[in-house]
N, CA, C and O atoms as a GROMACS GRO file, in nm:
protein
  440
    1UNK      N    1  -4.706   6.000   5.310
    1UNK     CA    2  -4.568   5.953   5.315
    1UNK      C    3  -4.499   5.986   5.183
    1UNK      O    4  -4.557   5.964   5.076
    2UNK      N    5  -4.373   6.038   5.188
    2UNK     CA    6  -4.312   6.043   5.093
    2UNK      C    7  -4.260   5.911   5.006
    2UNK      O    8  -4.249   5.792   5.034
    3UNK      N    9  -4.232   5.990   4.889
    3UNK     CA   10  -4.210   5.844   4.801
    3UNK      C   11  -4.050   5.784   4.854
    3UNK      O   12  -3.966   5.854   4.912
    4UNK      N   13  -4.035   5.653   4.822
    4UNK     CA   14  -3.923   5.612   4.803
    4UNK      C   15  -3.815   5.567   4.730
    4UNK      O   16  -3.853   5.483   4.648
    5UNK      N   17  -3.681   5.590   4.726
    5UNK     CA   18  -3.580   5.503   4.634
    5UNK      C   19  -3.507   5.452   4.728
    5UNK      O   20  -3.499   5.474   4.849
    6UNK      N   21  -3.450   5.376   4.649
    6UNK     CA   22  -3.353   5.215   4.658
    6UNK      C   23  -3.171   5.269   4.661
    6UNK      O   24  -3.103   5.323   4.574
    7UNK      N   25  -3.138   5.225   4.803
    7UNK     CA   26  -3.033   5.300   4.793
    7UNK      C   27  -2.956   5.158   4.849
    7UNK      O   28  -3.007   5.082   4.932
    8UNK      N   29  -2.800   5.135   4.777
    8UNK     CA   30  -2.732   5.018   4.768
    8UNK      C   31  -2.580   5.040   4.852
    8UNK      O   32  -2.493   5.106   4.794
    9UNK      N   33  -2.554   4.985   4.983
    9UNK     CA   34  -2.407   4.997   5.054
    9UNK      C   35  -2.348   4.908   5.040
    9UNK      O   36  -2.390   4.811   5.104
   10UNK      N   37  -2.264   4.892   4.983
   10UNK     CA   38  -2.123   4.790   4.981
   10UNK      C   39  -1.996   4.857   5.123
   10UNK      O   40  -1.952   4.971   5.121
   11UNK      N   41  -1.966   4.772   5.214
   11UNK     CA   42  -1.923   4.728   5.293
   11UNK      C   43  -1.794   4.759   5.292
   11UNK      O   44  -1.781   4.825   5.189
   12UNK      N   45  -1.670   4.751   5.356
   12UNK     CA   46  -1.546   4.746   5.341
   12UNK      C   47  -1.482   4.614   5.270
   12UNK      O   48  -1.397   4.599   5.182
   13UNK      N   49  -1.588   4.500   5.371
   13UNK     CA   50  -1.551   4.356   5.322
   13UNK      C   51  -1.621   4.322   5.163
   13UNK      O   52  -1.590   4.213   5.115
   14UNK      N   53  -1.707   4.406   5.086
   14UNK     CA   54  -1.732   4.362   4.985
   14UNK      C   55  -1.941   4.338   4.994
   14UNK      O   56  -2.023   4.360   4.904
   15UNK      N   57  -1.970   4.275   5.172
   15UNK     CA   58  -2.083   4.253   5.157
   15UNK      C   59  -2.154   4.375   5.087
   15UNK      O   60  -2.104   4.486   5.066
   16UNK      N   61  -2.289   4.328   5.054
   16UNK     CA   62  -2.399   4.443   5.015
   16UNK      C   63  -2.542   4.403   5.078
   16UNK      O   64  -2.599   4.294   5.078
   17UNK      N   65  -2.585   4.535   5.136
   17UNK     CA   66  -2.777   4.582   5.136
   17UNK      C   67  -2.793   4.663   5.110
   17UNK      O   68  -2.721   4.762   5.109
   18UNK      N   69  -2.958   4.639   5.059
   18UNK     CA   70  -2.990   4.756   4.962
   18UNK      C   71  -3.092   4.792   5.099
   18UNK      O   72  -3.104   4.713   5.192
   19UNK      N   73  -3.166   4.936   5.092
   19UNK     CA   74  -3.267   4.983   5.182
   19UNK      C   75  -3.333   5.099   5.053
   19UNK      O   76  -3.300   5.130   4.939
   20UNK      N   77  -3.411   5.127   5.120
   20UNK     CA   78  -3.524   5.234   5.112
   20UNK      C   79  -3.505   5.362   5.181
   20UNK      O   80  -3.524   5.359   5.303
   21UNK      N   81  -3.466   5.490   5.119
   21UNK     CA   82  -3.442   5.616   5.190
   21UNK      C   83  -3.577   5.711   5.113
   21UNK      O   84  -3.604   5.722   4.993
   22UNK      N   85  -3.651   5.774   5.242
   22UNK     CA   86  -3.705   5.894   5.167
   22UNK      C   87  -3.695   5.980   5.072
   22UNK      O   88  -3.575   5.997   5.049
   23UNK      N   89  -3.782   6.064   4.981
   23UNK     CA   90  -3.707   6.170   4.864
   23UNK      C   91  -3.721   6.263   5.004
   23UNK      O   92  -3.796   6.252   5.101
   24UNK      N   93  -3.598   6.376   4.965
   24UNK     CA   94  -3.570   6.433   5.092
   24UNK      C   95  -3.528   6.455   5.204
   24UNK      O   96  -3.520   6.555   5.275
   25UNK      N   97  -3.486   6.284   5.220
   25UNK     CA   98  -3.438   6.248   5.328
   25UNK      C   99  -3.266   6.291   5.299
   25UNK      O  100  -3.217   6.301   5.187
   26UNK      N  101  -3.217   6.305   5.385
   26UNK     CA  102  -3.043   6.285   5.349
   26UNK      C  103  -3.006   6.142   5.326
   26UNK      O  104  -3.076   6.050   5.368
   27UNK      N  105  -2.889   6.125   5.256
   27UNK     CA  106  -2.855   5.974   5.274
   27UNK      C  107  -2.777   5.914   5.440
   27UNK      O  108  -2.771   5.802   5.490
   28UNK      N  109  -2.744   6.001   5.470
   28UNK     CA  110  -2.680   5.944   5.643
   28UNK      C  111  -2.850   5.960   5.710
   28UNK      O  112  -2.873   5.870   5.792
   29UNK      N  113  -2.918   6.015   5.697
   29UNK     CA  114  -3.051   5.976   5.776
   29UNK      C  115  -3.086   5.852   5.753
   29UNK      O  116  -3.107   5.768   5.840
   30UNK      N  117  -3.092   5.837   5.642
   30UNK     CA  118  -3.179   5.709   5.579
   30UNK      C  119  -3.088   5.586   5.618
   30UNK      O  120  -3.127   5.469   5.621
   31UNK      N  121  -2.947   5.635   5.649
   31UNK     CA  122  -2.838   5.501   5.669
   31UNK      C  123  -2.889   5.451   5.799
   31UNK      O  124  -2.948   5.344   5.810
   32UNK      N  125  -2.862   5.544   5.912
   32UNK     CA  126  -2.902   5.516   6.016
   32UNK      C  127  -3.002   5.503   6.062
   32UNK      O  128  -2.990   5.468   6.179
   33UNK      N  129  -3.144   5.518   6.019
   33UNK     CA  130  -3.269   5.502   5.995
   33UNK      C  131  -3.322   5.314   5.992
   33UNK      O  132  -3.413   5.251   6.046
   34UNK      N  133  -3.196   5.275   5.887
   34UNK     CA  134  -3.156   5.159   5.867
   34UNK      C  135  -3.064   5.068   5.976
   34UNK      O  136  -3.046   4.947   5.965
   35UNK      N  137  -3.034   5.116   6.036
   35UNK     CA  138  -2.909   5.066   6.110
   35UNK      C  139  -2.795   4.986   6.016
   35UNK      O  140  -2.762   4.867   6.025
   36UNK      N  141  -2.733   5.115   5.902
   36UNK     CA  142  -2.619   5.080   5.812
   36UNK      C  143  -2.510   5.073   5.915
   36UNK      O  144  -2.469   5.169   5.979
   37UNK      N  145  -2.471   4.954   5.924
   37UNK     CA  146  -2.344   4.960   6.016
   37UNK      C  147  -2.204   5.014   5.919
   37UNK      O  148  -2.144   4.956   5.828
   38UNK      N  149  -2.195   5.078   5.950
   38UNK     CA  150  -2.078   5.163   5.925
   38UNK      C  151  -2.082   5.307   5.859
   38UNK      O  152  -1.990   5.355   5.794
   39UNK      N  153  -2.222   5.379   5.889
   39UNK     CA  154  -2.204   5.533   5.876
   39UNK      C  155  -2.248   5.542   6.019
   39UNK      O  156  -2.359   5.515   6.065
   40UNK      N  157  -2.124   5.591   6.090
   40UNK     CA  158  -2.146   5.659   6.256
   40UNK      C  159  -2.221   5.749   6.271
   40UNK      O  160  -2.282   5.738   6.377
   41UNK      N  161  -2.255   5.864   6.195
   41UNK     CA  162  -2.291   6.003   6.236
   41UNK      C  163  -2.324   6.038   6.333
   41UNK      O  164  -2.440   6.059   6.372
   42UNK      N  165  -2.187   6.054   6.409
   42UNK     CA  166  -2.206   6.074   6.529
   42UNK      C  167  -2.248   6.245   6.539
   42UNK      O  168  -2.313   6.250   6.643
   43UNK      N  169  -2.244   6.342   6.499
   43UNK     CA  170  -2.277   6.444   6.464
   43UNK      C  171  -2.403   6.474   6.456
   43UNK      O  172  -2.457   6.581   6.483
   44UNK      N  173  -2.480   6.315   6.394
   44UNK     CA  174  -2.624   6.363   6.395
   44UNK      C  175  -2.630   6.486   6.262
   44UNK      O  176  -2.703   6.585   6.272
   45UNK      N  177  -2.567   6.466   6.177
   45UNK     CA  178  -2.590   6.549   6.056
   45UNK      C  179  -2.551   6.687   6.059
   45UNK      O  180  -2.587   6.748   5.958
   46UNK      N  181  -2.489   6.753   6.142
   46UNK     CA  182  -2.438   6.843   6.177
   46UNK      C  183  -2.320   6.911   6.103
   46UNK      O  184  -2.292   7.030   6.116
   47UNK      N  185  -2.258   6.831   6.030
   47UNK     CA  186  -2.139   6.886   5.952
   47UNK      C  187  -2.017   6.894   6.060
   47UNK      O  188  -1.921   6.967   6.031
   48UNK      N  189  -2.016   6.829   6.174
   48UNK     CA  190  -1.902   6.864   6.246
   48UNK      C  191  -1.806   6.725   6.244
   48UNK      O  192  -1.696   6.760   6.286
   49UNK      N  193  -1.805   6.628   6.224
   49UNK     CA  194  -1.750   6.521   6.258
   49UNK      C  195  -1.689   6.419   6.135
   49UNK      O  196  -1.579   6.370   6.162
   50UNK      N  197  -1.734   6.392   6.036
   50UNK     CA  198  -1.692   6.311   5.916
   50UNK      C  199  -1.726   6.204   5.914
   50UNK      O  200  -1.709   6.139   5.811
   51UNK      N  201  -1.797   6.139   6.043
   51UNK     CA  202  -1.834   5.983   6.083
   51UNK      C  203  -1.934   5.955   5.982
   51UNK      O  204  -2.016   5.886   6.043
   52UNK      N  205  -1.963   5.964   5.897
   52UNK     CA  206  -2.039   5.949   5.773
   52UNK      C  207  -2.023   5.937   5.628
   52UNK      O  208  -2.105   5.927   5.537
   53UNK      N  209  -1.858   5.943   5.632
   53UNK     CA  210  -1.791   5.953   5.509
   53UNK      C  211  -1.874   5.828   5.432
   53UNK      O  212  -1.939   5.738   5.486
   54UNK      N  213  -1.846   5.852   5.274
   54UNK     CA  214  -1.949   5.721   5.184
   54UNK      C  215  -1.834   5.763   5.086
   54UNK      O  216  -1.781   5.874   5.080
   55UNK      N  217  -1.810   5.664   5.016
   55UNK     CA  218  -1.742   5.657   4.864
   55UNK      C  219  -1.889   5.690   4.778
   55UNK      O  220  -1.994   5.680   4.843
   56UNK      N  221  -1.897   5.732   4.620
   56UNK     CA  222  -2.020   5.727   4.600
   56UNK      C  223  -1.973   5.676   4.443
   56UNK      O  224  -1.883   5.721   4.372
   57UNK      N  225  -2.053   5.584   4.420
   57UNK     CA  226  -2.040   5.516   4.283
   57UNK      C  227  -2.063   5.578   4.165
   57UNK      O  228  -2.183   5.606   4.164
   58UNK      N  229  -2.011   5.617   4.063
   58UNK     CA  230  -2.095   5.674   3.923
   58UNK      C  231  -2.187   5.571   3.904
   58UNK      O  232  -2.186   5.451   3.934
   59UNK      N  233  -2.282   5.659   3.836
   59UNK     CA  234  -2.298   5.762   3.744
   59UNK      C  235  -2.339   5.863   3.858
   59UNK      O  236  -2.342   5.984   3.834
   60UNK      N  237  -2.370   5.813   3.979
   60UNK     CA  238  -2.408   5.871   4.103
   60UNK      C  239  -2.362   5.995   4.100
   60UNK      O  240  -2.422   6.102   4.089
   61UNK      N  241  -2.208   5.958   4.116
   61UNK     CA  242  -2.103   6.065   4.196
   61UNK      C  243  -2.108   6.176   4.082
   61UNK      O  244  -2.069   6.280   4.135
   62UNK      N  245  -2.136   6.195   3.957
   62UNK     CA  246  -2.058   6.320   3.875
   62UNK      C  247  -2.195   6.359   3.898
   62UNK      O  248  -2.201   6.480   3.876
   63UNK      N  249  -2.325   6.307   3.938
   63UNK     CA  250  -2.437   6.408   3.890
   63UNK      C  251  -2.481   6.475   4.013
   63UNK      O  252  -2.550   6.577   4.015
   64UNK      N  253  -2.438   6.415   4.110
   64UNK     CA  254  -2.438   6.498   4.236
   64UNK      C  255  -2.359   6.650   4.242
   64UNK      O  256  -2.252   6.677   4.186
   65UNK      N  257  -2.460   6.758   4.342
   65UNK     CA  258  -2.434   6.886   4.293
   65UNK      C  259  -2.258   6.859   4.415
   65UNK      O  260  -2.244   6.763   4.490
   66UNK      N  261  -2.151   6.976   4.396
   66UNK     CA  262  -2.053   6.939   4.402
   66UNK      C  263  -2.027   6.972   4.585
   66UNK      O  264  -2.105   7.047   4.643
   67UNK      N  265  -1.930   6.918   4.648
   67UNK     CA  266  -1.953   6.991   4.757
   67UNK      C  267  -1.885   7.072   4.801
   67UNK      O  268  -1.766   7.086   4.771
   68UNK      N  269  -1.980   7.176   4.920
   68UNK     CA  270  -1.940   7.285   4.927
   68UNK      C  271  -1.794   7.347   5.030
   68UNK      O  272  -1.702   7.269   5.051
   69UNK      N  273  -1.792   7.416   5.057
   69UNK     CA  274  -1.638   7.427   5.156
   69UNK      C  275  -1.642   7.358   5.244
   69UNK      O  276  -1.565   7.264   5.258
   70UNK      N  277  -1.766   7.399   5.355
   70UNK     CA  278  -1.774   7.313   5.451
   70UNK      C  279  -1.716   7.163   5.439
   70UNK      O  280  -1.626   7.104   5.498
   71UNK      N  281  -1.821   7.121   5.324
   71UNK     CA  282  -1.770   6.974   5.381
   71UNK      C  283  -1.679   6.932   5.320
   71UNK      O  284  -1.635   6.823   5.355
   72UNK      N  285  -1.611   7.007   5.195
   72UNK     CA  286  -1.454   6.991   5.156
   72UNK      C  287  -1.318   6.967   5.324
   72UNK      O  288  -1.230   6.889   5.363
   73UNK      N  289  -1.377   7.076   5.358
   73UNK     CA  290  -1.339   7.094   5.515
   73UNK      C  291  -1.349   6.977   5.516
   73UNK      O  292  -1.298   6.899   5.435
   74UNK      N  293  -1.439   6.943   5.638
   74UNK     CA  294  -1.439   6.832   5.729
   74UNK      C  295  -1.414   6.690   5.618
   74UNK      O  296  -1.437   6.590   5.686
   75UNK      N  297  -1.389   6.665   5.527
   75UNK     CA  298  -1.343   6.606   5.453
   75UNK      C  299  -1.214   6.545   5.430
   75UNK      O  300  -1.190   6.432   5.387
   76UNK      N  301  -1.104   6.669   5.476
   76UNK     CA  302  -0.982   6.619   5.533
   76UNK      C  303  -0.970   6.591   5.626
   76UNK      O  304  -0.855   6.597   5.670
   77UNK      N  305  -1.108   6.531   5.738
   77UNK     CA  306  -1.038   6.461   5.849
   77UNK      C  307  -1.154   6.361   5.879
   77UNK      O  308  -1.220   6.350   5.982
   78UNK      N  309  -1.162   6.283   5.749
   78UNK     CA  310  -1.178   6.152   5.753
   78UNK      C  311  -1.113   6.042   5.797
   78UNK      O  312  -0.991   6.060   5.795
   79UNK      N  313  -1.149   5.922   5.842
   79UNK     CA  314  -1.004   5.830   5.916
   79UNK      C  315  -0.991   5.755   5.782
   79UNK      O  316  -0.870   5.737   5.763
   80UNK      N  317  -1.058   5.709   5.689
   80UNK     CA  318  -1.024   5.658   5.573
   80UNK      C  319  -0.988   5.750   5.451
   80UNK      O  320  -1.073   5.826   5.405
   81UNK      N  321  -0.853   5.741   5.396
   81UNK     CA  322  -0.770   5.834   5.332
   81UNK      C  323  -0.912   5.875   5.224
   81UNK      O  324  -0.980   5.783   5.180
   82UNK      N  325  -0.938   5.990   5.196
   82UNK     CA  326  -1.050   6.043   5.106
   82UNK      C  327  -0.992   5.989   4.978
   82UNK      O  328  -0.878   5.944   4.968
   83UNK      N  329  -1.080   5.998   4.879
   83UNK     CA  330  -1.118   5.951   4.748
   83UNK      C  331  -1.122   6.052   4.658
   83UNK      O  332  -1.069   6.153   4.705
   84UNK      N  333  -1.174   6.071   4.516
   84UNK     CA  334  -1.229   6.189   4.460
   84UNK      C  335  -1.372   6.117   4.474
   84UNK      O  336  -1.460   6.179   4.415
   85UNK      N  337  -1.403   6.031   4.523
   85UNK     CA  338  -1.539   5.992   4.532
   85UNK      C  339  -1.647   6.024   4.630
   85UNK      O  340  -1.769   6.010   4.621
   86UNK      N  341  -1.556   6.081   4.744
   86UNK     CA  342  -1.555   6.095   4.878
   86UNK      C  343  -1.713   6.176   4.872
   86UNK      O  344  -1.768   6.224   4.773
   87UNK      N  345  -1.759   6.173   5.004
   87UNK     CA  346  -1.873   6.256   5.012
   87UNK      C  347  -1.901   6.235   5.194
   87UNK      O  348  -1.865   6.146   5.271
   88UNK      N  349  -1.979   6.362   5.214
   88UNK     CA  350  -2.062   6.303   5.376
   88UNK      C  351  -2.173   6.280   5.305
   88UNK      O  352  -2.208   6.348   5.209
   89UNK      N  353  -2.244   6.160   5.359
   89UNK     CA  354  -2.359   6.148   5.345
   89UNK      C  355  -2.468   6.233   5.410
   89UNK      O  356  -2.584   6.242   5.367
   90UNK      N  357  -2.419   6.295   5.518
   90UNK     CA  358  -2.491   6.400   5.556
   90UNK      C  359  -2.546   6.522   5.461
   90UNK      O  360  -2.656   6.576   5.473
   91UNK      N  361  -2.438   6.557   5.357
   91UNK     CA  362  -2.490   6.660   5.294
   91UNK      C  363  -2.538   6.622   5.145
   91UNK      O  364  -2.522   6.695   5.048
   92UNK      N  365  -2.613   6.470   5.142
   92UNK     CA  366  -2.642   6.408   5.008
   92UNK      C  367  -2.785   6.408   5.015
   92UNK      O  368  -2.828   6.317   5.086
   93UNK      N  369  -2.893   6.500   4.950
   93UNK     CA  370  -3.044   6.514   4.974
   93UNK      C  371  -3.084   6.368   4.896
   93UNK      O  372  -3.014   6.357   4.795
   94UNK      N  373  -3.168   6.264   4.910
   94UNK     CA  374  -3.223   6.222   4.809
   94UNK      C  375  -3.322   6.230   4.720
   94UNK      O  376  -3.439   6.232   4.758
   95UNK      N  377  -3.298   6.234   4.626
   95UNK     CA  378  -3.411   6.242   4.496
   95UNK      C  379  -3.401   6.132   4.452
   95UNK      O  380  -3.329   6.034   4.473
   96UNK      N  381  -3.527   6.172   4.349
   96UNK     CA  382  -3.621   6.072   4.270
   96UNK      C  383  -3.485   6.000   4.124
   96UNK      O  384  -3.490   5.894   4.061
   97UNK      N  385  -3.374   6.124   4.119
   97UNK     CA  386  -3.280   6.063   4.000
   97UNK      C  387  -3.203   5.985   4.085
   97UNK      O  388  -3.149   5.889   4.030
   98UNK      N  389  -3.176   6.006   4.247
   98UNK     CA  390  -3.098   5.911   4.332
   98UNK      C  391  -3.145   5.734   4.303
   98UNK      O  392  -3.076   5.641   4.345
   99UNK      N  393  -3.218   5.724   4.258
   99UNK     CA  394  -3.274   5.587   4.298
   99UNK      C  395  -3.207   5.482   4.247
   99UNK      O  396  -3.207   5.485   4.124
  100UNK      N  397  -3.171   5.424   4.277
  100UNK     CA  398  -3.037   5.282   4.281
  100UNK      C  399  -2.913   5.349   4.345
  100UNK      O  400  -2.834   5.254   4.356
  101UNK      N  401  -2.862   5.442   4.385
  101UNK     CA  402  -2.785   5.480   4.419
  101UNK      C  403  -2.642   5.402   4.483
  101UNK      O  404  -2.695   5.321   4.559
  102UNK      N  405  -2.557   5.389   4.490
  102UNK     CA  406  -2.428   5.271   4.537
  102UNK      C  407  -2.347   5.369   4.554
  102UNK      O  408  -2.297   5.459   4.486
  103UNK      N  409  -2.344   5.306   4.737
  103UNK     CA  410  -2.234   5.398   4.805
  103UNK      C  411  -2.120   5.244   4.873
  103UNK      O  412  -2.161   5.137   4.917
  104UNK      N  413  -2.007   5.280   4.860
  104UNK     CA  414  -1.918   5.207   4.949
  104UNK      C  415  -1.868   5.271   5.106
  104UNK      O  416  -1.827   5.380   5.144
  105UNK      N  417  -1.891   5.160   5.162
  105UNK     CA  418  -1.856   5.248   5.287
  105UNK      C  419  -1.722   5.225   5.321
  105UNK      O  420  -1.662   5.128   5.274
  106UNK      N  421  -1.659   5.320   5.415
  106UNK     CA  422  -1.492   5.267   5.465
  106UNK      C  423  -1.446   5.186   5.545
  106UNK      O  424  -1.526   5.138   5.626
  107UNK      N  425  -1.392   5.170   5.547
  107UNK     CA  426  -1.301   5.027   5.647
  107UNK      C  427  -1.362   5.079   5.783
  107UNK      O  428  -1.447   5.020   5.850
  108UNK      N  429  -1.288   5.226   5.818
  108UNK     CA  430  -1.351   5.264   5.959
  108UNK      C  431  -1.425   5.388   5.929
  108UNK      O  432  -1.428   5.420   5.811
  109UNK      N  433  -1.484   5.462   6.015
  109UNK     CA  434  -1.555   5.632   6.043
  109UNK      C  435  -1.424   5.676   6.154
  109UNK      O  436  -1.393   5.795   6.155
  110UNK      N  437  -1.344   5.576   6.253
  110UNK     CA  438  -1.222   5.645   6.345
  110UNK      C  439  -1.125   5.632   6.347
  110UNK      O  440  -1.056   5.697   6.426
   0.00000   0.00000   0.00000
């Protein structure tokens, strides 16, 4: 089994849980893996849909590698107005420097 880190969702309303995502795993796997209520991926990781949008907290967000067109793309058609924080969790690998990681999720994914 692969190792694990500690990955932290804050809510629209403010609540928080923390879970356990694989190294390797994506972070929308590991959400829904969890049953994070509020990353849809309805896409199933696919890059087609945005139902996975995550705010992502520093120190998180600047060390993450940047993203690429694609999901700049599908990025403008998030239902919660994007951020510079913005990210799919679909295209967020986790590693071993991920660990505490704090994502906010949006009001909605529609």
């Amino acid at each position: 089994m692969k190792p694990t880190i500690t990955i932290h969702f804050i809510a629209a309303d403010s609540s928080r849980q923390s879970h356990r995502g694989r190294i390797g795993q994506s972070l929308m796997a590991a959400a829904t893996a969890s049953d994070v209520d509020g990353v849809a991926a309805d896409c199933g990781g696919l890059l087609t849909c945005a139902t996975c949008h995550v705010f992502v907290a520093e120190p998180f967000a600047s060390n993450l590698p940047p993203p690429d067109a694609e999901e700049l793309a599908m990025l403008a058609f998030t239902a919660t107005a994007r951020q510079p924080n913005s990210r799919l969790s679909c295209q967020i690998t986790l590693t071993a420097a991920l660990d505490g990681l704090t994502v906010r999720l949006p009001a909605s994914q529609y």
